[in-house]
C-alpha positions as CSV (number, residue, x, y, z in Angstrom):
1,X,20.1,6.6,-47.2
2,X,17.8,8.8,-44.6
3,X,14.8,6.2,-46.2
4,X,16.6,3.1,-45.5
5,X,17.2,4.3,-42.4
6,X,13.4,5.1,-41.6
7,X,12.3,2.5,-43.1
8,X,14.3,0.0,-40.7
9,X,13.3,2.0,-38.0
10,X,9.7,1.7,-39.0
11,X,10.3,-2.5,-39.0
12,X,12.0,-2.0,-35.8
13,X,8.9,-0.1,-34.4
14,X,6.5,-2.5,-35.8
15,X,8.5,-5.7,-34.2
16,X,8.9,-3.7,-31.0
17,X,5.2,-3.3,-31.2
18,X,3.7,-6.7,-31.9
19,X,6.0,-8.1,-29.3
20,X,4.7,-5.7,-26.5
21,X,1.2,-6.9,-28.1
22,X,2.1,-10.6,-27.2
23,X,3.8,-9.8,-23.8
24,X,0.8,-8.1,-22.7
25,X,-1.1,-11.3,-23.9
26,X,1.3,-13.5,-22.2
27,X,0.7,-11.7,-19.0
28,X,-3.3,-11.7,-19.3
29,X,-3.2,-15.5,-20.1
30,X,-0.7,-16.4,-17.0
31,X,-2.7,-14.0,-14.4
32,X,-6.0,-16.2,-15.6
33,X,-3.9,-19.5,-15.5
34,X,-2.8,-18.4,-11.6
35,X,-6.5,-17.6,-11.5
36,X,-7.5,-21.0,-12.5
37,X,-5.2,-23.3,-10.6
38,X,-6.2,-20.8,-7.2
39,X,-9.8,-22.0,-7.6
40,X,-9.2,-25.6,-8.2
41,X,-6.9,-25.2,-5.5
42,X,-9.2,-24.0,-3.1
43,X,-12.0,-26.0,-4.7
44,X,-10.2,-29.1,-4.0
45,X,-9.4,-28.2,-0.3
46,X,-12.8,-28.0,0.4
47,X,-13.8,-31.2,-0.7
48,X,-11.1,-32.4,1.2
49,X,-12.1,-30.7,4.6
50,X,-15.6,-31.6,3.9
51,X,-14.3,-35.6,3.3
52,X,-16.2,-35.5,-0.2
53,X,-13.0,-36.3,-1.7
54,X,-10.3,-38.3,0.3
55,X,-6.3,-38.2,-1.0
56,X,-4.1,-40.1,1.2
57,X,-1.2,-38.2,-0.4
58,X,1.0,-36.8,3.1
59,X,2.3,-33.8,0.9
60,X,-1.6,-32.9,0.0
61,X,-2.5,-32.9,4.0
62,X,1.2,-30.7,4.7
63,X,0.1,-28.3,2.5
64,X,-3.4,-28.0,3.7
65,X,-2.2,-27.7,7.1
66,X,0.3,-24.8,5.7
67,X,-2.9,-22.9,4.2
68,X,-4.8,-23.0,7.5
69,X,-1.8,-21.7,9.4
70,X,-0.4,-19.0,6.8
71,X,-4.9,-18.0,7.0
72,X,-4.8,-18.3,10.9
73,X,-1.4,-15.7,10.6
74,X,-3.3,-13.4,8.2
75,X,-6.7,-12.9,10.6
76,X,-4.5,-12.7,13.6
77,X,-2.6,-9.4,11.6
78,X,-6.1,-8.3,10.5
79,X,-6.8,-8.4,14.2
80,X,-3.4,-6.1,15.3
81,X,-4.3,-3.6,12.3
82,X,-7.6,-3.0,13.7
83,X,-6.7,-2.5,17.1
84,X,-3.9,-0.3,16.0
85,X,-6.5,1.5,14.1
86,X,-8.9,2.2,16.9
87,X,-6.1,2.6,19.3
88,X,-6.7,6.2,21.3
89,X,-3.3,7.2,21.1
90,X,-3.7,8.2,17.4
91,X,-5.0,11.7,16.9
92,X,-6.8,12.5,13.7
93,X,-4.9,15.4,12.5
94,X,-7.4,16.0,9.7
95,X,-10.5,16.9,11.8
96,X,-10.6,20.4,12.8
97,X,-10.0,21.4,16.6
98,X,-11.9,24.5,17.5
């Protein structure tokens, strides 16, 4: 009875296994599909801006303009971090006063 019972638990194991194997695999393949559709992504939005590709399509143009406003957002808070950063009310506490 104590084999049967290691033995299914040995199955179980080598299930539990294989499927971690293939989730793992899953997740590799989506984060290189993400990968794929972010490059033609930004591959076609420079032909576009560059008018060696024209697409009349309104929703096309809307999201453009959303990418150049959500990049515009980003450098402005790139732009508050570094002033916050250099700002001389922040004391480094990790250099030594003598």
């Amino acid at each position: 009875k104590v084999q049967d019972i290691l033995h299914i638990c040995q199955e179980e194991l080598k299930k539990t296994t294989e499927i971690g194997k293939k989730m793992l695999s899953a997740s590799t393949t989506n984060s290189e599909l993400h990968s794929a559709y972010e490059e033609l992504g930004l591959f076609i939005k420079n032909k576009i801006e560059s008018d060696e590709l024209k697409i009349e399509d309104p929703k096309v143009h809307e999201i453009i303009e959303l990418i150049k406003q959500k990049e515009q957002t980003l450098e402005e808070i790139e732009t508050e971090v570094r002033k916050i950063k250099i700002s001389t009310g922040v004391k480094d506490i990790s250099k030594k006063e003598d």
